[in-house]
mmCIF file of the N, C-alpha and C atoms, coordinates in Angstrom:
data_MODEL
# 
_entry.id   MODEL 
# 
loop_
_atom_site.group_PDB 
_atom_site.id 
_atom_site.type_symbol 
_atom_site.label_atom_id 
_atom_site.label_alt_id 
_atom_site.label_comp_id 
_atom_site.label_asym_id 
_atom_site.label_entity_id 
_atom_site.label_seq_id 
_atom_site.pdbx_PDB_ins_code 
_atom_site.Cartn_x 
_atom_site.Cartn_y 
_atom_site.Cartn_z 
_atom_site.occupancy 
_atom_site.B_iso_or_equiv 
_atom_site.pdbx_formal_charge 
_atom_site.auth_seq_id 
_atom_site.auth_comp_id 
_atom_site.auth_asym_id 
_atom_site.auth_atom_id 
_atom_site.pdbx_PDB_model_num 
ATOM 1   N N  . UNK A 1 1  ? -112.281 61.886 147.885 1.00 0.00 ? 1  UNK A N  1 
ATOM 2   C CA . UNK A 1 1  ? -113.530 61.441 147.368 1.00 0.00 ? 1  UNK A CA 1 
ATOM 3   C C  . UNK A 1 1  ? -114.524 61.204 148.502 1.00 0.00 ? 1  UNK A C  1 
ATOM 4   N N  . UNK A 1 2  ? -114.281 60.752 149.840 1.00 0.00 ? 2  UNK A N  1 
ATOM 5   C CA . UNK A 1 2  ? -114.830 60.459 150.947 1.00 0.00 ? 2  UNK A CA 1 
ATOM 6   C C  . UNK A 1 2  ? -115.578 61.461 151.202 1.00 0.00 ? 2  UNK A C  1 
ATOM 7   N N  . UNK A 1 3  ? -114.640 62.899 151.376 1.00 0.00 ? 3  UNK A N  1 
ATOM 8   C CA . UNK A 1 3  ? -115.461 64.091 151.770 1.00 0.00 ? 3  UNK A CA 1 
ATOM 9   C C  . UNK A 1 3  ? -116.161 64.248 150.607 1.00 0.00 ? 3  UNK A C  1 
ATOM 10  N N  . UNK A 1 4  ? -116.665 64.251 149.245 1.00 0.00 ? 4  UNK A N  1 
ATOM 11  C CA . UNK A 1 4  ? -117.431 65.019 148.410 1.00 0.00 ? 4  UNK A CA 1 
ATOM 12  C C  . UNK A 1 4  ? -118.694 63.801 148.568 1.00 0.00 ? 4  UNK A C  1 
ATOM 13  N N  . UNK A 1 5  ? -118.661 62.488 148.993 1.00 0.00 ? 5  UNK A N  1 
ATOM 14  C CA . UNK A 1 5  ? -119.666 61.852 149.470 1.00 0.00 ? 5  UNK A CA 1 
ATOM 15  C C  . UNK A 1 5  ? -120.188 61.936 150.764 1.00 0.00 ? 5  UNK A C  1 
ATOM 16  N N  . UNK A 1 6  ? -119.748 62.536 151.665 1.00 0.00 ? 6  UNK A N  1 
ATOM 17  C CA . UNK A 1 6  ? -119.781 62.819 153.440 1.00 0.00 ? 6  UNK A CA 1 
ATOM 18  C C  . UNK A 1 6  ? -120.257 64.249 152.927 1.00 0.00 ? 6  UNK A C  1 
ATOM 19  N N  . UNK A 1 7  ? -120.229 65.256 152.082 1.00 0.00 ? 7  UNK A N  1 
ATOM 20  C CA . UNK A 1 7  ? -120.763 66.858 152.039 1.00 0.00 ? 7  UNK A CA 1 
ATOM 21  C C  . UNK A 1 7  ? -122.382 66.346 151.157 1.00 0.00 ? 7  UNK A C  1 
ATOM 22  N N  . UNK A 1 8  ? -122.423 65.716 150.205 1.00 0.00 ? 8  UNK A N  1 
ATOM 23  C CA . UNK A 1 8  ? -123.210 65.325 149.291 1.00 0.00 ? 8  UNK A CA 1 
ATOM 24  C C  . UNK A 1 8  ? -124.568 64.455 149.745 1.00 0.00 ? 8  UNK A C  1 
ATOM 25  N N  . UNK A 1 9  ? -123.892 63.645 150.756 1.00 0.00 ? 9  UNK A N  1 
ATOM 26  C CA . UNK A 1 9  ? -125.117 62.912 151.998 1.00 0.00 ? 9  UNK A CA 1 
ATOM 27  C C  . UNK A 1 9  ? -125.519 64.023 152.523 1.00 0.00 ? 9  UNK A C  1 
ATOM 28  N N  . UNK A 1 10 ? -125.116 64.984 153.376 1.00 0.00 ? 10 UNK A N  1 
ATOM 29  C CA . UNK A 1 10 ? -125.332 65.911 154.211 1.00 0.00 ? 10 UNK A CA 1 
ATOM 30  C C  . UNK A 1 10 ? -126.152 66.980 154.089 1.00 0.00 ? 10 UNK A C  1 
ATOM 31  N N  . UNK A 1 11 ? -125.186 68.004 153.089 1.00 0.00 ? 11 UNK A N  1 
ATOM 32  C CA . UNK A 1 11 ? -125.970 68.766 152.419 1.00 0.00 ? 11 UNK A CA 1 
ATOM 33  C C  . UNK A 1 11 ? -126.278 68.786 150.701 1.00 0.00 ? 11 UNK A C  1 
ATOM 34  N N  . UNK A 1 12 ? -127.622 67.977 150.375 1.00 0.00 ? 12 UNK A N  1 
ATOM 35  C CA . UNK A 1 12 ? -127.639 67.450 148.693 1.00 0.00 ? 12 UNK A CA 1 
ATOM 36  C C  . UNK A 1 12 ? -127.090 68.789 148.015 1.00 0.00 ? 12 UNK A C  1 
ATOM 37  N N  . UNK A 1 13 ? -126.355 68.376 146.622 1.00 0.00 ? 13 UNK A N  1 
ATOM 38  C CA . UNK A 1 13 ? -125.672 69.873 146.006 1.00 0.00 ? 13 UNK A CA 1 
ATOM 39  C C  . UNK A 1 13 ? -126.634 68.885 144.471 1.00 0.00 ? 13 UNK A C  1 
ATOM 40  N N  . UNK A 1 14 ? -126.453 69.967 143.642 1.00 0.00 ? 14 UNK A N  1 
ATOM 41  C CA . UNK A 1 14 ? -127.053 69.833 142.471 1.00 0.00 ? 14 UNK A CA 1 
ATOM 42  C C  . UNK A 1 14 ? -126.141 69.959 141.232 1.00 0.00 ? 14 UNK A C  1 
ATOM 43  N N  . UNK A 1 15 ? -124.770 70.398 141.407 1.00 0.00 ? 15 UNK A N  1 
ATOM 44  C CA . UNK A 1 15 ? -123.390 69.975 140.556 1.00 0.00 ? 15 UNK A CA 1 
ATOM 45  C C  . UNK A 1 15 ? -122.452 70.344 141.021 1.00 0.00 ? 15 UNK A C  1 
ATOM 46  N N  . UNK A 1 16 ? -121.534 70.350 140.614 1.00 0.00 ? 16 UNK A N  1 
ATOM 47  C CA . UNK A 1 16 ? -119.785 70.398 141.094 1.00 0.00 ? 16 UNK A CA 1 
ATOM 48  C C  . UNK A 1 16 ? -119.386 71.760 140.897 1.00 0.00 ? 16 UNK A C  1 
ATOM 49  N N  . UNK A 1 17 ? -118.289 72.239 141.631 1.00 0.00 ? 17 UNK A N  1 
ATOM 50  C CA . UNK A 1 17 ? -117.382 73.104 140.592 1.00 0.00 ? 17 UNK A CA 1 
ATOM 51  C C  . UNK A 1 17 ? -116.487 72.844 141.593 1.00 0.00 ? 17 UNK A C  1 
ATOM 52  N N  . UNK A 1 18 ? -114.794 72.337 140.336 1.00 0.00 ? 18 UNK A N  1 
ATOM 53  C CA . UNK A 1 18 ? -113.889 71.746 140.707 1.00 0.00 ? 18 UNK A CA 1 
ATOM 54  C C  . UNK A 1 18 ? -112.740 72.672 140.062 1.00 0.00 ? 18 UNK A C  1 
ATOM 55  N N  . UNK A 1 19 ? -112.217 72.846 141.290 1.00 0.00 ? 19 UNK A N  1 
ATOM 56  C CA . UNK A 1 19 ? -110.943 74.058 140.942 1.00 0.00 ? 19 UNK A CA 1 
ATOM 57  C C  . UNK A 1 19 ? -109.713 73.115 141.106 1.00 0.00 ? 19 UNK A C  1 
ATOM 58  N N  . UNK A 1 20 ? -108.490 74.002 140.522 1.00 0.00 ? 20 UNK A N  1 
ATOM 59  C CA . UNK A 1 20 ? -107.290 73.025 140.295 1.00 0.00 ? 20 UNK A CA 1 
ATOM 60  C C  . UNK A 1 20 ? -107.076 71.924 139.894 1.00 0.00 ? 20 UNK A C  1 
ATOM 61  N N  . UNK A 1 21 ? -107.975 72.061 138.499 1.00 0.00 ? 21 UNK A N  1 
ATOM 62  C CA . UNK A 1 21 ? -108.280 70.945 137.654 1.00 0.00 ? 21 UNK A CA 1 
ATOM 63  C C  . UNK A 1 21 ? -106.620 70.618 136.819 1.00 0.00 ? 21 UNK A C  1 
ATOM 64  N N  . UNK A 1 22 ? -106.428 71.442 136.620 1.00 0.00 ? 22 UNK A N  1 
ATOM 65  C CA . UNK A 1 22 ? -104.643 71.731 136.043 1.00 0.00 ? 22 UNK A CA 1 
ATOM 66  C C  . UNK A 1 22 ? -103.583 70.623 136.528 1.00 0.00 ? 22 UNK A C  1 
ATOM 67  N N  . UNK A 1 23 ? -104.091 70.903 137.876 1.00 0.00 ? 23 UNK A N  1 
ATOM 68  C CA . UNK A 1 23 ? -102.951 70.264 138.822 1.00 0.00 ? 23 UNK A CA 1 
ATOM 69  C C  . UNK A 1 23 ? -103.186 68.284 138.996 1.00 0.00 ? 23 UNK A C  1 
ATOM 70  N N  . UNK A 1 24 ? -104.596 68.156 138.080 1.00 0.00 ? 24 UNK A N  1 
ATOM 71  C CA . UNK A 1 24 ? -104.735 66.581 138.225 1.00 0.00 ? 24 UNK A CA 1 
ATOM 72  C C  . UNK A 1 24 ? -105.066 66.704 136.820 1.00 0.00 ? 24 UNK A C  1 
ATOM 73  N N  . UNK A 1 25 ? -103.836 65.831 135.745 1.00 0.00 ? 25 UNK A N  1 
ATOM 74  C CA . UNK A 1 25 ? -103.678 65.757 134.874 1.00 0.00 ? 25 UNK A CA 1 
ATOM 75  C C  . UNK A 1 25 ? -104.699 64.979 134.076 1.00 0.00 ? 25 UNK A C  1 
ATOM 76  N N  . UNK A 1 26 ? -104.915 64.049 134.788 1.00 0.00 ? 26 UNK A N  1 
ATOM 77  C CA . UNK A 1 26 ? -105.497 62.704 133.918 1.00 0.00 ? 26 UNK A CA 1 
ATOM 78  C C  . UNK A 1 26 ? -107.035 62.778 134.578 1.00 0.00 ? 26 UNK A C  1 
ATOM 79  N N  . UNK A 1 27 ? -107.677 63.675 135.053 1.00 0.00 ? 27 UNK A N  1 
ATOM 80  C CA . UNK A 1 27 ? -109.142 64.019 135.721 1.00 0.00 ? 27 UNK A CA 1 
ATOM 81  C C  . UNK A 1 27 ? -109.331 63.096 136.137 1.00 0.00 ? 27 UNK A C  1 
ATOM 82  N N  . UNK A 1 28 ? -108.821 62.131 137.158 1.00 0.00 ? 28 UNK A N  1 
ATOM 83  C CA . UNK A 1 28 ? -109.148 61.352 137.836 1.00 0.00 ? 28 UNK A CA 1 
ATOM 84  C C  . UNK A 1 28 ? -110.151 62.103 139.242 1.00 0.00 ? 28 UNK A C  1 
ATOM 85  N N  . UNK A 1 29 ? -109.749 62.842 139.798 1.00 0.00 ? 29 UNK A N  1 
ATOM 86  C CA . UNK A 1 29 ? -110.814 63.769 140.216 1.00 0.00 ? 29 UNK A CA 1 
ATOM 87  C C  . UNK A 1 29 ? -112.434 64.084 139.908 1.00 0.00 ? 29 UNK A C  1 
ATOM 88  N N  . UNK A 1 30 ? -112.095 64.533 139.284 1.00 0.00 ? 30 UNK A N  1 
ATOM 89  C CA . UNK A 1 30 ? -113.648 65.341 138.230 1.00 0.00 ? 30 UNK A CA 1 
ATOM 90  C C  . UNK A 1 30 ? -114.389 63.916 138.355 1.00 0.00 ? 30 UNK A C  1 
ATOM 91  N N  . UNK A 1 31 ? -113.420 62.842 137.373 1.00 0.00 ? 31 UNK A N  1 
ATOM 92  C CA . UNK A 1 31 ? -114.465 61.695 137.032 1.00 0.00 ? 31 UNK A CA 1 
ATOM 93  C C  . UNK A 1 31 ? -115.091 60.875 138.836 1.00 0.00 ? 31 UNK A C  1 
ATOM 94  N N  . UNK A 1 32 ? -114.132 60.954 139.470 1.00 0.00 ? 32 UNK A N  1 
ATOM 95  C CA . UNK A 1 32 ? -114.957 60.279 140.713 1.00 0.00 ? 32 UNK A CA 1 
ATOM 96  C C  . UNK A 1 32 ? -115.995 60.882 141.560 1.00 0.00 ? 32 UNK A C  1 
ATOM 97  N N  . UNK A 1 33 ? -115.620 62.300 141.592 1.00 0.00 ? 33 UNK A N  1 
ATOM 98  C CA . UNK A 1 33 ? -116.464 62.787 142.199 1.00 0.00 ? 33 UNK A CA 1 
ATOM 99  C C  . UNK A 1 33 ? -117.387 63.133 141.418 1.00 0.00 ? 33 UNK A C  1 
ATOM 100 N N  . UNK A 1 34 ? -118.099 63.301 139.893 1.00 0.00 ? 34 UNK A N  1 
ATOM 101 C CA . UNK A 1 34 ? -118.767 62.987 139.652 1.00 0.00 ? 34 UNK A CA 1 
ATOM 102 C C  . UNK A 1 34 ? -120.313 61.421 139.527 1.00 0.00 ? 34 UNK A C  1 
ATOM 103 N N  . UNK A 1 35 ? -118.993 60.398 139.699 1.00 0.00 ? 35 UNK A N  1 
ATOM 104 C CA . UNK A 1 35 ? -119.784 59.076 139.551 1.00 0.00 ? 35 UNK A CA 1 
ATOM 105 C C  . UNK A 1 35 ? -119.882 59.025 141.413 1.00 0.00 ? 35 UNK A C  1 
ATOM 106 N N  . UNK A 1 36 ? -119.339 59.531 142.307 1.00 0.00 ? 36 UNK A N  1 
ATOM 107 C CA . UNK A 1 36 ? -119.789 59.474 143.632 1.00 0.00 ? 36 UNK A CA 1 
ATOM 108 C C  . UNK A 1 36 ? -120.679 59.998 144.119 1.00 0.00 ? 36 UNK A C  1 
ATOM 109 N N  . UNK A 1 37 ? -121.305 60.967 143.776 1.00 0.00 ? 37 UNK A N  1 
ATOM 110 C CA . UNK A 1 37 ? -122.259 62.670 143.617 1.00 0.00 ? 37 UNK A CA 1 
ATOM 111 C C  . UNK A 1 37 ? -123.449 61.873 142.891 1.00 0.00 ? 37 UNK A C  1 
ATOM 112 N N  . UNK A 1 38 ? -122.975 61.220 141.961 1.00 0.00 ? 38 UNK A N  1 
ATOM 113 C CA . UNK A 1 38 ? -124.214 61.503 140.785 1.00 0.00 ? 38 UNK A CA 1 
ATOM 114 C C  . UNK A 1 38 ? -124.713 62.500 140.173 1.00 0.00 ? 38 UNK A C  1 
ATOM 115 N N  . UNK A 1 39 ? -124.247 63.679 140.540 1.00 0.00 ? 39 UNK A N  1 
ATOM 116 C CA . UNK A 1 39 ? -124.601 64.574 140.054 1.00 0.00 ? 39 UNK A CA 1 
ATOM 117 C C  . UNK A 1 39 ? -123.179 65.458 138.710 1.00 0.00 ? 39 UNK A C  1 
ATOM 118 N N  . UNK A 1 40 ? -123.867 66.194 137.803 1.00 0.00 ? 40 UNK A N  1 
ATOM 119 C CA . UNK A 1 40 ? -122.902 66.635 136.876 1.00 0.00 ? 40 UNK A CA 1 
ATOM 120 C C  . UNK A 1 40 ? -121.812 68.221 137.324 1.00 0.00 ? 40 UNK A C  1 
ATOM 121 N N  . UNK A 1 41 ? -120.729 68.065 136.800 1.00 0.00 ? 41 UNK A N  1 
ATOM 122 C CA . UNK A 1 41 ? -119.710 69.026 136.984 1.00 0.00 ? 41 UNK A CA 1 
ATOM 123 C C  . UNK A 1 41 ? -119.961 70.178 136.048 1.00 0.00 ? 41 UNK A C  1 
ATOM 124 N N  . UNK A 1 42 ? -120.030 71.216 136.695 1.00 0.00 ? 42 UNK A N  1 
ATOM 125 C CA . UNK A 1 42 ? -120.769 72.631 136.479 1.00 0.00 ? 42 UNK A CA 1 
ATOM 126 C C  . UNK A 1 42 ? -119.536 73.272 135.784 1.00 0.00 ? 42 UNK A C  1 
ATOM 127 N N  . UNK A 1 43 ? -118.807 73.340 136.559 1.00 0.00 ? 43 UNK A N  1 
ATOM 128 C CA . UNK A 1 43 ? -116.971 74.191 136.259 1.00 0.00 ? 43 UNK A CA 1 
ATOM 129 C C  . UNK A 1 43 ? -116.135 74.066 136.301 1.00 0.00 ? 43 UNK A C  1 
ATOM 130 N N  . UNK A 1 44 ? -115.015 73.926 136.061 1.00 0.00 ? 44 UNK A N  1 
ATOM 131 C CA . UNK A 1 44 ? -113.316 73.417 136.064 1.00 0.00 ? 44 UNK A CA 1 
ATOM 132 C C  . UNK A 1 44 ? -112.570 74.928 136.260 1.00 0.00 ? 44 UNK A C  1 
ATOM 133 N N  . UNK A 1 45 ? -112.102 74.799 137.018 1.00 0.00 ? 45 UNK A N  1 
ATOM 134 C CA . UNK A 1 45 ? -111.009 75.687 137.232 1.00 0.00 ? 45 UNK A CA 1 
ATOM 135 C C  . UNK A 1 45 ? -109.707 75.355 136.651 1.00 0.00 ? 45 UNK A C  1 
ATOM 136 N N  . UNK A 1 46 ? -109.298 76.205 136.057 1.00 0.00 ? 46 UNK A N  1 
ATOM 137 C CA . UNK A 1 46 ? -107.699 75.397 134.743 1.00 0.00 ? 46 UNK A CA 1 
ATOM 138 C C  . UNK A 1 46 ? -106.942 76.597 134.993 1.00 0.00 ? 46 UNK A C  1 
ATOM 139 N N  . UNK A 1 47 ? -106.889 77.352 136.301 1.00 0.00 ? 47 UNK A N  1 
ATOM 140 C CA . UNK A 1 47 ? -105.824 78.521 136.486 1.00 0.00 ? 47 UNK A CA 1 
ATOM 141 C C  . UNK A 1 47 ? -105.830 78.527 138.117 1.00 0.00 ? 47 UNK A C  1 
ATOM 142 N N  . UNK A 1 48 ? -105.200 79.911 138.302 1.00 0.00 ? 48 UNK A N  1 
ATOM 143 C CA . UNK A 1 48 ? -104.962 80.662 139.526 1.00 0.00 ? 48 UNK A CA 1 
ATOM 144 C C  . UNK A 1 48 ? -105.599 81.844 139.498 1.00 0.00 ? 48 UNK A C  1 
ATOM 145 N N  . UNK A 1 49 ? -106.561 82.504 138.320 1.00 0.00 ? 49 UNK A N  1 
ATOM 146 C CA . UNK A 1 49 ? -107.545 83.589 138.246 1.00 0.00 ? 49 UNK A CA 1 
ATOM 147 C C  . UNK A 1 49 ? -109.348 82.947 138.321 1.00 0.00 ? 49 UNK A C  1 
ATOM 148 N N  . UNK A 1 50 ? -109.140 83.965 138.809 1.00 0.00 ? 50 UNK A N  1 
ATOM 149 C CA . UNK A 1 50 ? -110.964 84.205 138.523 1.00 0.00 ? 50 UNK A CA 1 
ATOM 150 C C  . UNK A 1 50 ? -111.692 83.619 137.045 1.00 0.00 ? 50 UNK A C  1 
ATOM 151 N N  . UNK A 1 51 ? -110.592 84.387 135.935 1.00 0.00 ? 51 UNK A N  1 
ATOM 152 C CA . UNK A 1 51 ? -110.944 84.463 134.659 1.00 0.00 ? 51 UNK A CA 1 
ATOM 153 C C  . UNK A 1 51 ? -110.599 82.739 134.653 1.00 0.00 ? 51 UNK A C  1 
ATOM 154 N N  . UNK A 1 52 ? -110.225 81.971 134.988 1.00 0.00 ? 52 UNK A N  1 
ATOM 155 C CA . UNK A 1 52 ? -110.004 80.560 134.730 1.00 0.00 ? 52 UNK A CA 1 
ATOM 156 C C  . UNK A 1 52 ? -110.660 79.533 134.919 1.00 0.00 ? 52 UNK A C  1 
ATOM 157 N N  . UNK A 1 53 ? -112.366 79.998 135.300 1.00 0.00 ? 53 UNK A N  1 
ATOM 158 C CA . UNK A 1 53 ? -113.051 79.233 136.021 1.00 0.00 ? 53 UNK A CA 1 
ATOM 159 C C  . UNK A 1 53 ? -113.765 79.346 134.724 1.00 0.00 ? 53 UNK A C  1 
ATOM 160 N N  . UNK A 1 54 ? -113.842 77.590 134.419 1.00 0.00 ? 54 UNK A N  1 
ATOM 161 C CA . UNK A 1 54 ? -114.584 77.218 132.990 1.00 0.00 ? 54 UNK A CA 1 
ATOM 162 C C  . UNK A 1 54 ? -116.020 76.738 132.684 1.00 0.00 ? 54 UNK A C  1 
ATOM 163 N N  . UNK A 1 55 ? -116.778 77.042 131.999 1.00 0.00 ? 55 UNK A N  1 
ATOM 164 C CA . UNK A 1 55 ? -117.692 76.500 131.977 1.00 0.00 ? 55 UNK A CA 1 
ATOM 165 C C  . UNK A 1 55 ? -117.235 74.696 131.614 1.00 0.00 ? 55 UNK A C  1 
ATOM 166 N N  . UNK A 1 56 ? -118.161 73.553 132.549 1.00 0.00 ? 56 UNK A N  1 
ATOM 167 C CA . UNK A 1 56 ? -117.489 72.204 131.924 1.00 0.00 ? 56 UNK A CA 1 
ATOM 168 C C  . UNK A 1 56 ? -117.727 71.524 130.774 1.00 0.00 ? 56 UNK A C  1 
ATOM 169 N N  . UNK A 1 57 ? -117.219 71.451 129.748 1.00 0.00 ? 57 UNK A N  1 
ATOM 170 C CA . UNK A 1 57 ? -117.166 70.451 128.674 1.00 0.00 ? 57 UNK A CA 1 
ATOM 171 C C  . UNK A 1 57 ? -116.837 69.416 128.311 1.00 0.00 ? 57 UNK A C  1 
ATOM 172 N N  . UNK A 1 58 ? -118.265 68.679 128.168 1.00 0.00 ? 58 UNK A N  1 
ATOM 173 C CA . UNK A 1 58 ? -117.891 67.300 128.103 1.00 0.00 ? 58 UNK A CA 1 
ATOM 174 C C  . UNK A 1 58 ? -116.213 66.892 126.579 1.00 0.00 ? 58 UNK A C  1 
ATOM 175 N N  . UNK A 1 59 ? -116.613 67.630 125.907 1.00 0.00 ? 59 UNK A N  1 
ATOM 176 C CA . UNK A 1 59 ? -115.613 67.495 124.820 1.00 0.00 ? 59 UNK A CA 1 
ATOM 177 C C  . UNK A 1 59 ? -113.969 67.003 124.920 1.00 0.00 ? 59 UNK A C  1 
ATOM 178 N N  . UNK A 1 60 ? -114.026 68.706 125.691 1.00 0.00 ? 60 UNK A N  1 
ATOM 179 C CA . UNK A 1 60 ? -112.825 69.025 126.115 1.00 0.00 ? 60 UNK A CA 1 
ATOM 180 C C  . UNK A 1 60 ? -112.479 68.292 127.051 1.00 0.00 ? 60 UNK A C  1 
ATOM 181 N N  . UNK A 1 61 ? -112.912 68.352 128.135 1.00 0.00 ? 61 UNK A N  1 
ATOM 182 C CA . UNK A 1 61 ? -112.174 67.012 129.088 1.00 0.00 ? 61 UNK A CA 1 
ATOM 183 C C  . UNK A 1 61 ? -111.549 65.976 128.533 1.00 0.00 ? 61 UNK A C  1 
ATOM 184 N N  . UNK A 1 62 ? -112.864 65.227 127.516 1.00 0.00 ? 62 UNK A N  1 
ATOM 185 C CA . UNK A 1 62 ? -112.180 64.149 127.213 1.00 0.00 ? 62 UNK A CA 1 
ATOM 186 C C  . UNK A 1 62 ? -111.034 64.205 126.234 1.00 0.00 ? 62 UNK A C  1 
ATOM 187 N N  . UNK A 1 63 ? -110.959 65.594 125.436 1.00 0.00 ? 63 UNK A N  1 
ATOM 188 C CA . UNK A 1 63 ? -109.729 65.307 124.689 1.00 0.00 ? 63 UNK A CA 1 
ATOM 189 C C  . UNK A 1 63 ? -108.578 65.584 125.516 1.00 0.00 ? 63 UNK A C  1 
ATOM 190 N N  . UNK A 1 64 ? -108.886 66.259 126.908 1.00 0.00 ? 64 UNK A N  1 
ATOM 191 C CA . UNK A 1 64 ? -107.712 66.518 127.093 1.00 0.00 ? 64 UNK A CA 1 
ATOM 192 C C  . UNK A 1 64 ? -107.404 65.251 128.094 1.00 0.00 ? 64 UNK A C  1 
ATOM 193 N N  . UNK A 1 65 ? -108.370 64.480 128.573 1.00 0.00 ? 65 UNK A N  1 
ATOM 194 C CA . UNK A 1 65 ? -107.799 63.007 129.283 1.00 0.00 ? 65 UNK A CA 1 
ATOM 195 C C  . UNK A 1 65 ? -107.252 62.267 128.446 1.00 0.00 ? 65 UNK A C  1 
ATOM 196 N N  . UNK A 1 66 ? -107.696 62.002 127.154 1.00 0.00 ? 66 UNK A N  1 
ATOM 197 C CA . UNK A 1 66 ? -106.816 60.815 126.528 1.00 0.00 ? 66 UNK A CA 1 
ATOM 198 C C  . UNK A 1 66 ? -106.208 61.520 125.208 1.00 0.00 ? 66 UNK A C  1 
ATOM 199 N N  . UNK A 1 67 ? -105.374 63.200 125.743 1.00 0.00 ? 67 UNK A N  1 
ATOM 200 C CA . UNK A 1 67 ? -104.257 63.268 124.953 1.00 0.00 ? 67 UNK A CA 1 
ATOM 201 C C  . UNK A 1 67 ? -102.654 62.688 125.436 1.00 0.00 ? 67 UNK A C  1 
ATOM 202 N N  . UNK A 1 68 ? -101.804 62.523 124.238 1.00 0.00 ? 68 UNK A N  1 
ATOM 203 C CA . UNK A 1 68 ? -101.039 61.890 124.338 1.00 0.00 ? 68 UNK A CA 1 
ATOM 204 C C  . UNK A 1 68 ? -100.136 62.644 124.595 1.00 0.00 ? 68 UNK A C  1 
# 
């Protein structure tokens, strides 16, 4: 989280895109470096292809953070 606030001071970005979203189950990721940024998450990556790079939805995230 340090570095996406140390890149974000540095050089301002205008949204995210966060790959190996898969691999952090509970988007603890996504959500910090969003509220650290201030700024909104553009893409999720949910593979190992090209074709896996998602547009971000607020929806979907959240159903898939507080599925059981």
């Amino acid at each position: 989280m340090e570095r996406a606030r140390l890149f974000n001071d540095a050089v301002p970005i205008s949204g995210t895109i966060l790959t190996k979203a898969d691999a952090d189950a509970k988007g603890g990721a996504a959500i910090s470096i969003a509220h650290i940024t201030g700024k909104p998450i553009l893409f999720l990556g949910v593979g190992q292809e090209y074709k896996d790079l998602k547009k971000f939805e607020t929806q979907w995230f959240l159903d898939r953070l507080f599925e059981r």
